[in-house]
Each structure stands twice: as C-alpha cells, then as structure tokens.
C-alpha positions as a Python dict, from the first residue, in 0.01 Angstrom:
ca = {
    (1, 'X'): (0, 0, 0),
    (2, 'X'): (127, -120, -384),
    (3, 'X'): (198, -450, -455),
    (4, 'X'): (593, -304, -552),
    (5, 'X'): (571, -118, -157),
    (6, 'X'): (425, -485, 21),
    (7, 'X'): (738, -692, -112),
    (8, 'X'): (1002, -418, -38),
    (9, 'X'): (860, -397, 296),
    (10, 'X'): (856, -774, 365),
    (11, 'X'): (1195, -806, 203),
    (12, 'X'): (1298, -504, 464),
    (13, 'X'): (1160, -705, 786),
    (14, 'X'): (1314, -1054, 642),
    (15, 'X'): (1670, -863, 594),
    (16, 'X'): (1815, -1220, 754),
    (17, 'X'): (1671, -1470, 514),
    (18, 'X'): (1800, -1470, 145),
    (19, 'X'): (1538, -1690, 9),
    (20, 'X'): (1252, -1446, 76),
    (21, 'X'): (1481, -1115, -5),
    (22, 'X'): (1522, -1323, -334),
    (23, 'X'): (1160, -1379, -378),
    (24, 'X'): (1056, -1025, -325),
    (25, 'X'): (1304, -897, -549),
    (26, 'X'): (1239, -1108, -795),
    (27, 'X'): (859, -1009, -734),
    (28, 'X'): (958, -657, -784),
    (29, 'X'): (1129, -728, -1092),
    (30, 'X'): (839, -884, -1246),
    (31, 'X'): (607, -551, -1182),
    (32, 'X'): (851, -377, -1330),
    (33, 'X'): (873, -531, -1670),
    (34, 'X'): (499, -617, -1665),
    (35, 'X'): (417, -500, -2028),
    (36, 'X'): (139, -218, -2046),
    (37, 'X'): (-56, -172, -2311),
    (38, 'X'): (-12, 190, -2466),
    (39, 'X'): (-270, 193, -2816),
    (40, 'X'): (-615, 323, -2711),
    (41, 'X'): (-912, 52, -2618),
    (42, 'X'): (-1172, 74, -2910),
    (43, 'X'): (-1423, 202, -2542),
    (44, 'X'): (-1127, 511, -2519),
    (45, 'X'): (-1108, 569, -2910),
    (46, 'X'): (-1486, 611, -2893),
    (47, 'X'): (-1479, 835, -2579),
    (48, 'X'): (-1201, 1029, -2788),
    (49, 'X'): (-1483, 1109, -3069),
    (50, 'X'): (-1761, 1187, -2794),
    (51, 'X'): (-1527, 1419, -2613),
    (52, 'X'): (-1454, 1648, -2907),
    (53, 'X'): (-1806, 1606, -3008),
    (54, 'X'): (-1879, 1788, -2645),
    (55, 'X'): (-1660, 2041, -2707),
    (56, 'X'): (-1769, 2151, -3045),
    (57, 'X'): (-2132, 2119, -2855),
    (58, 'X'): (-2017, 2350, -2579),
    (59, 'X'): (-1856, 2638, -2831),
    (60, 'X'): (-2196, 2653, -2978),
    (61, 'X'): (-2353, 2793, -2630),
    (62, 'X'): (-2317, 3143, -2519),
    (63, 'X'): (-2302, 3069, -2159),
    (64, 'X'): (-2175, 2762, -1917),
    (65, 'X'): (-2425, 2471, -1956),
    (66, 'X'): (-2574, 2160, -1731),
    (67, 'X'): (-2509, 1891, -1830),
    (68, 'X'): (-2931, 1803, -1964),
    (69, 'X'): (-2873, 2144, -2135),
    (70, 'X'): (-2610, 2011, -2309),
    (71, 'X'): (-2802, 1659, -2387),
    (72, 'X'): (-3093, 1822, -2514),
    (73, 'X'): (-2902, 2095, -2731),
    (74, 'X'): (-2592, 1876, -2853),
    (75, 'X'): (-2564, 1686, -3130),
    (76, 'X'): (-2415, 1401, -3167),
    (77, 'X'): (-2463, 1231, -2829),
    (78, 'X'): (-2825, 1082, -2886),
    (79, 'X'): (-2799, 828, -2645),
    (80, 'X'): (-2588, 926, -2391),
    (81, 'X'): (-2701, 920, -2050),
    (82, 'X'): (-2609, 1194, -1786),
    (83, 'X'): (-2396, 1015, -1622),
    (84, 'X'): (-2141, 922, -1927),
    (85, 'X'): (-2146, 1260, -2007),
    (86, 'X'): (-2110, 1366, -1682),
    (87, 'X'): (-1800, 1135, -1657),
    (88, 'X'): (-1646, 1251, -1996),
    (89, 'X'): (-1699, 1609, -1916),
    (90, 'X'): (-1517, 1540, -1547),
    (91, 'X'): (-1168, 1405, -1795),
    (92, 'X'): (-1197, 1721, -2000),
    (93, 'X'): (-1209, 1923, -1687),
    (94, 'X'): (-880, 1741, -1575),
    (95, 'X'): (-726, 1799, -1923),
    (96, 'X'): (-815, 2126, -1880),
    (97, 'X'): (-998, 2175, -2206),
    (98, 'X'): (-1337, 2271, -2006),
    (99, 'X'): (-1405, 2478, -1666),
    (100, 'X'): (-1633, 2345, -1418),
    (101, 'X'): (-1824, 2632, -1187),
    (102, 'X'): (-2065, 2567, -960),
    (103, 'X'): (-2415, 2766, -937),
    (104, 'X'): (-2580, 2676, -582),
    (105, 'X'): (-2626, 2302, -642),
    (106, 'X'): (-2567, 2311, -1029),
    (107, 'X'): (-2256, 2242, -1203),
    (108, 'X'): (-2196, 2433, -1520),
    (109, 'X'): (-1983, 2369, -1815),
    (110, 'X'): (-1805, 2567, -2072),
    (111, 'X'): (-1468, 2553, -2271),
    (112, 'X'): (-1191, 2645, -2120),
}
C-alpha cells in the first residue's frame, strides 16, 4: 500500500473526525507537489554512454551473445562486471532496443 493509498484509507475509516480528514488531505497534498527531480544523475548519464556502447558492441556480432561473450569481445566496458552489464542489458531489453532468448540455462543477447 502507497503512502497517497494509507492516508486516503485512514481519512475513509475517520469519515467523523475533521481534524484527521484534514491531516490526511493535507498529507496527500504534500505527495502530490513533492518536487521530482527530472535531469539525469551523473550514475544514469554514465549508464546512458555504457548502454549505447553495448549496443554498438552487440551490432558487431553475428549471432545473440552471453553476456562474458560480450565482456570479452566489447570494447569499451573494461571494467564492467557481469552483473552491471547484466543489469544494463535487462533496461535495454525493457526499452526494447535488445531481445533476450534463452538457450537451456543461457541467456542470449542481440539488438532488437
């Protein structure tokens, strides 16, 4: 349950008493204007570069890739361990930029 859901609920149950329907609105309010940061961390401007990196990487192999293939044979992402690789590929998958297939226990890489 969301912060926002908790207070609408508790305002919903205390219906009868105006000072905590007032509180939880006001509550509510507050999340609502909460300002959120929309420029880029310098962390995501870097993972940015390392993701397009991967994909020029990836268009330089003939066939879908692990992700140590890609490690050993990429430029660029001396480094990197498997698993930040692993977790940048998993974005680009959900961007839909690369396609994930699995072979038995390996998972394979290539651009979409």
């Amino acid at each position: 349950m969301t912060k926002r859901e908790m207070f609408a609920h508790i305002a919903s149950v205390n219906s009868a008493d105006a000072e905590i329907v007032d509180f939880c609105n006001h509550q509510i309010e507050l999340l609502d204007t909460r300002k959120v940061s929309k420029t880029p961390t310098k962390t995501q401007k870097a993972n940015e570069g390392l993701m397009e990196q991967i994909a020029l990487d990836l268009a330089k192999f003939d066939k879908p890739v692990t992700v140590s293939e890609l490690l050993a044979g990429g430029e660029g992402l001396e480094g990197l361990s498997n698993q930040k690789v692993s977790a940048l590929l998993r974005k680009m998958v959900e961007s839909g930029q690369v396609v994930k297939t699995m072979e038995k226990k390996k998972a394979l890489f290539s651009l979409a």
